[in-house]
MDAnalysis code that builds the backbone (N, CA, C; Angstrom):
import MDAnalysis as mda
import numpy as np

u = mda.Universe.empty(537, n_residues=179, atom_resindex=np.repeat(np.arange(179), 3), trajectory=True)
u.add_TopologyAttr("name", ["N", "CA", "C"] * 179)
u.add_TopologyAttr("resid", np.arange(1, 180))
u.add_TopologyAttr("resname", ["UNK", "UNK", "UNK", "UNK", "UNK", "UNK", "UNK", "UNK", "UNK", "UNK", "UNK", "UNK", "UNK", "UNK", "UNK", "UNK", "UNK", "UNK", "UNK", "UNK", "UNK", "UNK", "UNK", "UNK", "UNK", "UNK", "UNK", "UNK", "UNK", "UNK", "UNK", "UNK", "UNK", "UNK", "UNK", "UNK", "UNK", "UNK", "UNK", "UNK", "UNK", "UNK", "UNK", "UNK", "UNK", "UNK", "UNK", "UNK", "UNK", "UNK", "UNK", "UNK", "UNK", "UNK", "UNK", "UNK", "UNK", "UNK", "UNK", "UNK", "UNK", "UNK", "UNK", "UNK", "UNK", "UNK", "UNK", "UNK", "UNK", "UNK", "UNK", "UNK", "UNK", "UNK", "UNK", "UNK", "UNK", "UNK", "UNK", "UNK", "UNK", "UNK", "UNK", "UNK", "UNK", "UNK", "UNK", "UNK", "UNK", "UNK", "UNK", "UNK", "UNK", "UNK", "UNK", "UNK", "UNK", "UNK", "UNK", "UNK", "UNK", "UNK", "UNK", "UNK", "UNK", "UNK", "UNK", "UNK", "UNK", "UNK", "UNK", "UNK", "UNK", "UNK", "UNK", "UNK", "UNK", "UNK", "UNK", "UNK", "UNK", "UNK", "UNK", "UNK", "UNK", "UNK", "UNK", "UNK", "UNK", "UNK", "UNK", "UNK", "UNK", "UNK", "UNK", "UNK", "UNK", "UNK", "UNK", "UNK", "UNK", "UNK", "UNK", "UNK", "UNK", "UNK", "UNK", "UNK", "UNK", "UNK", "UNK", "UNK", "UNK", "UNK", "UNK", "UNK", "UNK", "UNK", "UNK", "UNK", "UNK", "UNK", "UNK", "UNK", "UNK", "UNK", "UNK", "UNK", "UNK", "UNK", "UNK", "UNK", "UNK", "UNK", "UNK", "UNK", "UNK", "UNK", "UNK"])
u.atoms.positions = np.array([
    [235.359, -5.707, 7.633],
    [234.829, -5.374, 8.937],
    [235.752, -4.378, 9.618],
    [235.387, -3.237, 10.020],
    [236.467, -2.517, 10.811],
    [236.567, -2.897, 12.459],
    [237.965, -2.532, 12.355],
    [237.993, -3.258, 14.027],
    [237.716, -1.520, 14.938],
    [237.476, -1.871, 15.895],
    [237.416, -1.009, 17.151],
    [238.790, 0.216, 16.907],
    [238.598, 1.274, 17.075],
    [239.116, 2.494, 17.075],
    [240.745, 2.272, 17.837],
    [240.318, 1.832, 19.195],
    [241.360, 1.830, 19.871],
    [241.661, -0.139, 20.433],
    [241.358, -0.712, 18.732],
    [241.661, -2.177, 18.976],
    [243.274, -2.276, 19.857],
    [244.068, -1.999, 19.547],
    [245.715, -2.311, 20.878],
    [245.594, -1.946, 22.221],
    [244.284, -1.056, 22.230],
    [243.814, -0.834, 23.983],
    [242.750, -1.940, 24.643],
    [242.731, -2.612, 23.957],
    [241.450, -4.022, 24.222],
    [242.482, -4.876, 25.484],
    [241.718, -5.138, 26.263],
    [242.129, -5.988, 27.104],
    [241.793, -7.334, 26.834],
    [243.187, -8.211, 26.993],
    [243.100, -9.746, 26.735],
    [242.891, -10.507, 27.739],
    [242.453, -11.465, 27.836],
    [242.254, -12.655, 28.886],
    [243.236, -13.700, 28.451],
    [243.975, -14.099, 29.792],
    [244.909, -15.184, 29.352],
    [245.126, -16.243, 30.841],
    [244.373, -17.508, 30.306],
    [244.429, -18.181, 31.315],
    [245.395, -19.431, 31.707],
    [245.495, -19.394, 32.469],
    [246.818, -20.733, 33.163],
    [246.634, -21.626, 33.203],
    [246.732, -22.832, 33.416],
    [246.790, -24.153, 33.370],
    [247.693, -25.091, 33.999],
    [247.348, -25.210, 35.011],
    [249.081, -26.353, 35.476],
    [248.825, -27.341, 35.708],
    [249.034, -28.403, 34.935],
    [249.043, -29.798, 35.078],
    [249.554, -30.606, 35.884],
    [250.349, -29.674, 36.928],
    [250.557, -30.532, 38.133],
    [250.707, -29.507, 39.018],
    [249.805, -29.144, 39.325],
    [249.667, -27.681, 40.412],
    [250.207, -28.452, 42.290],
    [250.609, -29.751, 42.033],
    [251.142, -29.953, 43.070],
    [252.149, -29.486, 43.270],
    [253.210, -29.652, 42.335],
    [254.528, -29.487, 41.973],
    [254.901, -27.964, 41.884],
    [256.080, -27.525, 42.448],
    [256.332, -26.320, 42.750],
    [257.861, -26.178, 42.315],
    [258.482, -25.109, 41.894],
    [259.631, -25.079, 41.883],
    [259.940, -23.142, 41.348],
    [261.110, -22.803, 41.351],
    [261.159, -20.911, 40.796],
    [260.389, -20.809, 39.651],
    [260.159, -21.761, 38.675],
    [259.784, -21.563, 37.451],
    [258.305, -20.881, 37.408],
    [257.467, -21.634, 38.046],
    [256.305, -20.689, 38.297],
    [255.968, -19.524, 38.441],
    [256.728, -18.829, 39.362],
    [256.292, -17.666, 40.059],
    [257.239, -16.723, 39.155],
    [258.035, -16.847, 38.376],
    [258.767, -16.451, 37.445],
    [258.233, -16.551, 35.877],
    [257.325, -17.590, 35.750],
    [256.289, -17.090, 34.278],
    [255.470, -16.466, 34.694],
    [254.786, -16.442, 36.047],
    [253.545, -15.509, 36.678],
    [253.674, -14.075, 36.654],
    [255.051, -13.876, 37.010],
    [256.139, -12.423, 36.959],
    [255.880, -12.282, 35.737],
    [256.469, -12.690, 34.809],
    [256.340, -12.452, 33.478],
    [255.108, -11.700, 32.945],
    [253.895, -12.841, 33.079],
    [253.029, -12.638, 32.325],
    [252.020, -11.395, 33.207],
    [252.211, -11.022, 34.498],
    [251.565, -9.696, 35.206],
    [252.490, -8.568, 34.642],
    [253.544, -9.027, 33.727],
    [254.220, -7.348, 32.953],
    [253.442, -7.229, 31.778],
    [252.804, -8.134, 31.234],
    [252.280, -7.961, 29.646],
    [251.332, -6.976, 30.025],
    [251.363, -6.110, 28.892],
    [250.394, -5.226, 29.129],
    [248.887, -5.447, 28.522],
    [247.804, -5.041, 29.253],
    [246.511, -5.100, 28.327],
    [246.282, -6.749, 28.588],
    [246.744, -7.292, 29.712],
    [246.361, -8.638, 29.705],
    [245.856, -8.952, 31.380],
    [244.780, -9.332, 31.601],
    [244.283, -10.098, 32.524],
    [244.502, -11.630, 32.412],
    [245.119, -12.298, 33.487],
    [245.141, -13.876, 33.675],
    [244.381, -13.940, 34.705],
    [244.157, -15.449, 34.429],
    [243.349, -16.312, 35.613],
    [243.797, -17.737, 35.155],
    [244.357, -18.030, 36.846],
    [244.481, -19.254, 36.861],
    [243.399, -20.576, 37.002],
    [243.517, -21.485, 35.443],
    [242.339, -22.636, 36.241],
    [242.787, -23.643, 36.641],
    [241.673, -24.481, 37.221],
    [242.055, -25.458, 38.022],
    [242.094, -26.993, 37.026],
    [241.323, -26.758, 36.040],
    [240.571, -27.520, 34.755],
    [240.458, -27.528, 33.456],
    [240.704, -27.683, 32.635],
    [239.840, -27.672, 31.459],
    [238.650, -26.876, 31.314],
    [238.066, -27.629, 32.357],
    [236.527, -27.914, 32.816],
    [235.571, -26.221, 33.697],
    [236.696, -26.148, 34.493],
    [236.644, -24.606, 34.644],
    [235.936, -23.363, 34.160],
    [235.001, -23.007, 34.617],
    [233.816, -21.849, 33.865],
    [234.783, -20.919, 33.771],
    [235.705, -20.362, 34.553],
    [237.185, -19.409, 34.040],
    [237.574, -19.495, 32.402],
    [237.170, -20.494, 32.210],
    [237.969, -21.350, 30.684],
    [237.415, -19.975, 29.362],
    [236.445, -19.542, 29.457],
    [235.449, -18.733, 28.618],
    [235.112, -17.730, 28.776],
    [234.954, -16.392, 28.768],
    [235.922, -16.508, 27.236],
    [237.369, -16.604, 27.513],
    [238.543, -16.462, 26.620],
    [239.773, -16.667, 27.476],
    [240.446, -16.761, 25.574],
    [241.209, -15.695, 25.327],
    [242.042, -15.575, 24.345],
    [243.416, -16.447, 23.757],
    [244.179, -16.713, 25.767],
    [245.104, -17.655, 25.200],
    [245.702, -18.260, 26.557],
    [245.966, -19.767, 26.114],
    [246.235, -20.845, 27.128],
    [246.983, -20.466, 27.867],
    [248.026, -20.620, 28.626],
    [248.937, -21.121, 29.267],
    [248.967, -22.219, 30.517],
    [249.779, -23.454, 29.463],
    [249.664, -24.416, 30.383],
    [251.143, -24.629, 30.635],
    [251.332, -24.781, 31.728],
    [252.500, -25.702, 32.582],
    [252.631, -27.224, 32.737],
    [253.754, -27.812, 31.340],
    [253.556, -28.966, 31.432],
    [255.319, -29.958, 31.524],
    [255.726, -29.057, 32.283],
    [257.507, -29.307, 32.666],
    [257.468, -30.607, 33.523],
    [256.244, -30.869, 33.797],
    [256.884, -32.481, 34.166],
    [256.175, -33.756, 33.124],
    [255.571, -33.935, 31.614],
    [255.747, -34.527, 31.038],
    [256.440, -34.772, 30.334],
    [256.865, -36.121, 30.279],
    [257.626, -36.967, 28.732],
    [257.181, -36.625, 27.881],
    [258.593, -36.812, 26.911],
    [258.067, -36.192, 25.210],
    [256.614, -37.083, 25.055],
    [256.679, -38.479, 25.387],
    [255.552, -39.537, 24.508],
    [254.324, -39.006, 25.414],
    [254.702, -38.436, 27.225],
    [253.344, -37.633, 27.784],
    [252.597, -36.831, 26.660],
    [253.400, -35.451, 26.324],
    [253.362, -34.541, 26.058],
    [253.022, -34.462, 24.837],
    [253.459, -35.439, 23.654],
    [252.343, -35.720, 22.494],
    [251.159, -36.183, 22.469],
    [251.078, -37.223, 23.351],
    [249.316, -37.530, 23.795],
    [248.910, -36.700, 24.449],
    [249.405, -35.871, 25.246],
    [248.400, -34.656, 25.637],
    [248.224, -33.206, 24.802],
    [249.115, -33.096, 23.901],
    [248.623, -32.664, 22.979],
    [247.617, -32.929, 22.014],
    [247.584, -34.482, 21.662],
    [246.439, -34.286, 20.561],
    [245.139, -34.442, 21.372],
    [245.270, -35.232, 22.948],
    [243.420, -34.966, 23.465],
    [243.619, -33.739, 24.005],
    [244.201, -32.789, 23.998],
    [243.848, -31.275, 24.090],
    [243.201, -31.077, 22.946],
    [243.482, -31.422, 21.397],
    [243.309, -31.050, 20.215],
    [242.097, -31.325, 20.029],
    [241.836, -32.721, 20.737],
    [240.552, -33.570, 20.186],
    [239.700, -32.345, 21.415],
    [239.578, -32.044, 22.416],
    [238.928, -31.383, 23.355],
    [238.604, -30.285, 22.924],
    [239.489, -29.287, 22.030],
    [239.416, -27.985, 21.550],
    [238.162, -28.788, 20.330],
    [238.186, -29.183, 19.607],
    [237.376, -29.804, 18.408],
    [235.457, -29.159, 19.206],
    [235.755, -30.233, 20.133],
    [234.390, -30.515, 20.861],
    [233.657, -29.423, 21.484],
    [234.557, -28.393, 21.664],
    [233.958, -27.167, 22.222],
    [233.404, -26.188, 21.201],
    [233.146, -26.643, 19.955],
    [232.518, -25.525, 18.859],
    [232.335, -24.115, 19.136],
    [233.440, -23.958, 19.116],
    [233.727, -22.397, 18.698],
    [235.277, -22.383, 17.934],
    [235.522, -21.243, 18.046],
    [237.044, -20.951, 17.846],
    [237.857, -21.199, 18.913],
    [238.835, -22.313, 18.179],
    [239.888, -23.035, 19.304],
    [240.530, -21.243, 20.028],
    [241.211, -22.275, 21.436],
    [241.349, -21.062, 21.598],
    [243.469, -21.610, 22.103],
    [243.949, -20.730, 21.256],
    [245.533, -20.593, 21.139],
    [246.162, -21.375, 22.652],
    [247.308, -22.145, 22.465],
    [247.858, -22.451, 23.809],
    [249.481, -22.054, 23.678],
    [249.845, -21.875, 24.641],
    [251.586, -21.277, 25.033],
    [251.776, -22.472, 26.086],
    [252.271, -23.592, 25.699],
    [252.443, -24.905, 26.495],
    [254.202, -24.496, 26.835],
    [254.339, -24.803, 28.533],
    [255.339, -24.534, 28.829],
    [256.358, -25.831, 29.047],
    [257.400, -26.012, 28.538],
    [257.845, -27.363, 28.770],
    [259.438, -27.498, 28.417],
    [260.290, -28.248, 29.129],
    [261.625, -28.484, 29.045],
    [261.723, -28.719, 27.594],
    [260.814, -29.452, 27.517],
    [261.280, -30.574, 26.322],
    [261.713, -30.045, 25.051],
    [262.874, -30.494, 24.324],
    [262.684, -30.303, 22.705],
    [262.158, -31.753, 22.016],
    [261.205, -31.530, 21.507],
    [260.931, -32.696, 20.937],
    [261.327, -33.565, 19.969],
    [261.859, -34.907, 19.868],
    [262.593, -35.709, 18.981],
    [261.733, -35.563, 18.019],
    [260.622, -36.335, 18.072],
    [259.441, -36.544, 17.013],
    [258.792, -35.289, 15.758],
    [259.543, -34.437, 16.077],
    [259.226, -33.641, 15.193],
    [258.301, -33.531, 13.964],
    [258.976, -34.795, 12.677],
    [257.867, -35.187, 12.386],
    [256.414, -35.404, 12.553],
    [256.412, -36.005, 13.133],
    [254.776, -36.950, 13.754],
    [254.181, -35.750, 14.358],
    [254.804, -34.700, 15.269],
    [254.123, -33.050, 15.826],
    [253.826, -32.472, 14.570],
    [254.863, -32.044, 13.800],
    [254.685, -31.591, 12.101],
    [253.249, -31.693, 11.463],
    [253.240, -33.152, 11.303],
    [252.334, -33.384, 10.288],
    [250.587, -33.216, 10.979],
    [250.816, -33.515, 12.535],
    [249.334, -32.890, 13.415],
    [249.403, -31.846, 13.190],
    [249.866, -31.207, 13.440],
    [249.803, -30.022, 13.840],
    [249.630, -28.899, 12.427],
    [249.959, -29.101, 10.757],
    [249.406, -29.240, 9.781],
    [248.029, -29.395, 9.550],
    [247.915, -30.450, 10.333],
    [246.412, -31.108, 9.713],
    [245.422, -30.465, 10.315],
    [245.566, -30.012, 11.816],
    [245.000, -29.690, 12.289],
    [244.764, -28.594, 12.469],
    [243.388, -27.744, 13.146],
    [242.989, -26.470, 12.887],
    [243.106, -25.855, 14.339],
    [244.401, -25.781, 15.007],
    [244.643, -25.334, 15.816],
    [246.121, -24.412, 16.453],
    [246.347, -23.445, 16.759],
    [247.468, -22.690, 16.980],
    [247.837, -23.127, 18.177],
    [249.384, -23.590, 18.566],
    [249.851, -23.625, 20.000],
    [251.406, -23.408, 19.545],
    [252.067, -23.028, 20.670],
    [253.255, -23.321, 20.241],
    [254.170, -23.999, 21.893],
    [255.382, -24.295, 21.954],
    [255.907, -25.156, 22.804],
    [257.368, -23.543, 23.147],
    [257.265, -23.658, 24.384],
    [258.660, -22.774, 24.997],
    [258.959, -23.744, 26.309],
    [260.281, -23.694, 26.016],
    [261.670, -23.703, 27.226],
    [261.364, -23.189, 28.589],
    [262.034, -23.441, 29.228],
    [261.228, -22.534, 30.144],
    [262.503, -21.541, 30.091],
    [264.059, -21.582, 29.707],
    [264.996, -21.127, 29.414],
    [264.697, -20.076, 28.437],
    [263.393, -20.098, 28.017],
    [263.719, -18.946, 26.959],
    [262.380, -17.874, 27.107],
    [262.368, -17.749, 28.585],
    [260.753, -16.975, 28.626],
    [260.862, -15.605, 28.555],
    [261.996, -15.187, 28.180],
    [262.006, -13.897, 27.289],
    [261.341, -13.563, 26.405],
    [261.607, -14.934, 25.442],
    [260.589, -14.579, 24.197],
    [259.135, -14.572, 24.348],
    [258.930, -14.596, 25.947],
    [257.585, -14.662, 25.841],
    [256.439, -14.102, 25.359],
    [256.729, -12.371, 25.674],
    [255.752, -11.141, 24.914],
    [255.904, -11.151, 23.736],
    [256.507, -11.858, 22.575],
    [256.430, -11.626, 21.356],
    [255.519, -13.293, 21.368],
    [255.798, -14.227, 22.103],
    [254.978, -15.610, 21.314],
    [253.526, -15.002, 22.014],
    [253.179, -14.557, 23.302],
    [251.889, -13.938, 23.482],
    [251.261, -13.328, 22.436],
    [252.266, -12.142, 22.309],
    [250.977, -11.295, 20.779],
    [251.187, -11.836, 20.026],
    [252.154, -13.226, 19.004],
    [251.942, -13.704, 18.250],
    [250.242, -14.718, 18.154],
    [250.232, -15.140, 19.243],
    [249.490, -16.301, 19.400],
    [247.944, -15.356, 20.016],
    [248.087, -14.225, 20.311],
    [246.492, -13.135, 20.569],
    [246.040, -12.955, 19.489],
    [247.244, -12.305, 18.417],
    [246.884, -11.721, 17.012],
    [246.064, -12.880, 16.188],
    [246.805, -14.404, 16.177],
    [246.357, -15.297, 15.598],
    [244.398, -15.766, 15.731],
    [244.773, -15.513, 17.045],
    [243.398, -15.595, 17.933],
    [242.436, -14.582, 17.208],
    [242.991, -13.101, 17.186],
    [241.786, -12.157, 16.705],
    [241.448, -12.492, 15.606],
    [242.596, -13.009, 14.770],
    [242.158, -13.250, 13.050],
    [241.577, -14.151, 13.096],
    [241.394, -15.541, 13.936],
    [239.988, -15.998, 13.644],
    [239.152, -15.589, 13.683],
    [238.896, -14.875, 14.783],
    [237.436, -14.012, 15.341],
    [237.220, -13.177, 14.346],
    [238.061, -12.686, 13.399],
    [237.644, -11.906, 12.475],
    [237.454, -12.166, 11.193],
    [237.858, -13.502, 10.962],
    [237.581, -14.603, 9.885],
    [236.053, -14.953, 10.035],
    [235.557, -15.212, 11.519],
    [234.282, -15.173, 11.531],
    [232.981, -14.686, 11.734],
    [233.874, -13.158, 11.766],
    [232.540, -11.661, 11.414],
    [232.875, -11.650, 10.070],
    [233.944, -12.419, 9.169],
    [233.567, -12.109, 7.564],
    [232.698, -12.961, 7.269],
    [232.703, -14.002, 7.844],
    [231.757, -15.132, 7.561],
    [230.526, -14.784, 8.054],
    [230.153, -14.828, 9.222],
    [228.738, -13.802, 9.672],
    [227.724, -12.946, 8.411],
    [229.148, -12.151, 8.561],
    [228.525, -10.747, 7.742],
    [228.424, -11.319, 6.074],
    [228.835, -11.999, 5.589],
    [229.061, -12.875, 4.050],
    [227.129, -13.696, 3.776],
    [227.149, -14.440, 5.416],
    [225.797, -14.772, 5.297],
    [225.230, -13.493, 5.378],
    [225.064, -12.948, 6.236],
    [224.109, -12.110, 6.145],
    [223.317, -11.273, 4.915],
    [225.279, -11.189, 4.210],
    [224.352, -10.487, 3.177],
    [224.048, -11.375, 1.811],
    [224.092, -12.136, 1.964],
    [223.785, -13.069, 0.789],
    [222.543, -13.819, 1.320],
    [221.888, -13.572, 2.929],
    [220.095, -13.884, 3.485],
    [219.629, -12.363, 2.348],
    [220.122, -10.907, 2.953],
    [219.908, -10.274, 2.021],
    [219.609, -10.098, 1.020],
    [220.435, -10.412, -0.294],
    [220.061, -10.896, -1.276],
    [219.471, -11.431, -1.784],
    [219.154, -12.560, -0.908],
    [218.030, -13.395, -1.764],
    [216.691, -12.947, -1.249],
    [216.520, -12.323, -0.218],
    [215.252, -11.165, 0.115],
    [214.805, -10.591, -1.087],
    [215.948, -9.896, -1.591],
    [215.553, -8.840, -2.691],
    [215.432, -9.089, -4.082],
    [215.586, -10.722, -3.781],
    [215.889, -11.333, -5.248],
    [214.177, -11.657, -5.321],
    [213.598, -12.192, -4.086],
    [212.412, -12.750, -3.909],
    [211.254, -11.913, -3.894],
    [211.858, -10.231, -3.698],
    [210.818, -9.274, -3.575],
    [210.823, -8.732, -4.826],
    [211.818, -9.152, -5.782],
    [211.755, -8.526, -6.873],
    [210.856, -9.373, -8.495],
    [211.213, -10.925, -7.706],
    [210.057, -11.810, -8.096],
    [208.914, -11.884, -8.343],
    [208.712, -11.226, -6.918],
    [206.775, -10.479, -6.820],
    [206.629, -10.129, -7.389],
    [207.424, -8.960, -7.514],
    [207.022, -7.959, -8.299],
    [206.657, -8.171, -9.875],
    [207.997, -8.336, -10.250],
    [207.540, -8.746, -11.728],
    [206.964, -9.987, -12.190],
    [206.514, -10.751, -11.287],
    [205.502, -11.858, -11.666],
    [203.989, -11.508, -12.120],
    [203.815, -10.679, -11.283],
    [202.281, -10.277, -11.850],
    [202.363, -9.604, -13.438],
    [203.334, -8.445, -13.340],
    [203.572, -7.966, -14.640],
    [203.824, -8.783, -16.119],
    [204.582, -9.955, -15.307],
    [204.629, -10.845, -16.466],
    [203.118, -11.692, -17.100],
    [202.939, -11.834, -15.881],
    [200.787, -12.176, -16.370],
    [199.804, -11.853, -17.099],
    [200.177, -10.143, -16.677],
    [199.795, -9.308, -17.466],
    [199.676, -9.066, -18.878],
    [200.851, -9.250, -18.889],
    [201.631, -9.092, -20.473],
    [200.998, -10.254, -21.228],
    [201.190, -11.204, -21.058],
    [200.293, -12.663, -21.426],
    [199.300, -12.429, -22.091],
])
């Protein structure tokens, strides 16, 4: 499938998430800073999940610096189970959080199993942020483009069997003939 001419000039959607939008502190307005330098990116902050903002929307960002590690693994996997339910292509999260996680393992082996991209930052390290962004956009397009191969794969194999069926006709009578 070829992509768009000037695919690195595409504008991204990247939406927010704060899980405790009560709670205030520098950290906020300092990933907000951040992420109004990325270039080629529109955000919007939601209020929800639930949120008609939510769609289309390339990649998460949620604010989750005030859960516990044991929070912050259960809200990871009913995020996971939630992404499932929305049939389409999950859509990437940049979860923001103090935490390093002990459990490593037990994140490991979900996060394996499962058919979903996120990754976890510091809030100490939001430098690296423009590289985990286009890591986690790029990831995003290659699904979307995993599923114009798939699209286009049916399509042409409906194709095919068109021409398999018109070619049936055809030589069915001839074969009668011959008889």
């Amino acid at each position: 499938m070829p992509r768009p001419e000037n695919f690195l000039a595409l504008r991204r959607r990247i939406c927010t998430w704060d899980l405790d939008p009560r709670r205030f502190d520098s950290l906020k307005p300092l990933l907000e800073r951040q992420l109004s330098f990325l270039p080629q990116v529109d955000w919007h902050r939601l209020k929800s999940l639930d949120d008609p903002l939510l769609f289309p929307c390339d990649l998460l960002v949620t604010y989750a610096w005030h859960l516990a590690e044991t929070e912050l693994v259960e809200w990871l996997r009913g995020f996971e189970q939630r992404m499932k339910r929305q049939d389409a292509i999950w859509i990437p999260a940049l979860v923001i959080t103090p935490l390093s996680l002990t459990r490593v393992d037990d994140i490991l082996e979900r996060t394996l199993a499962a058919n979903w991209y996120f990754d976890l930052v510091h809030p100490d390290h939001l430098s690296s942020l423009p590289v985990r962004v286009a890591n986690l956009l790029r990831i995003h397009d290659h699904l979307h483009e995993l599923g114009r191969y798939a699209n286009e794969l049916t399509r042409m194999q409906e194709e095919i069997s068109r021409i398999e069926q018109e070619l049936e006709a055809r030589t069915a009578p001839s074969a009668k003939n011959q008889a």
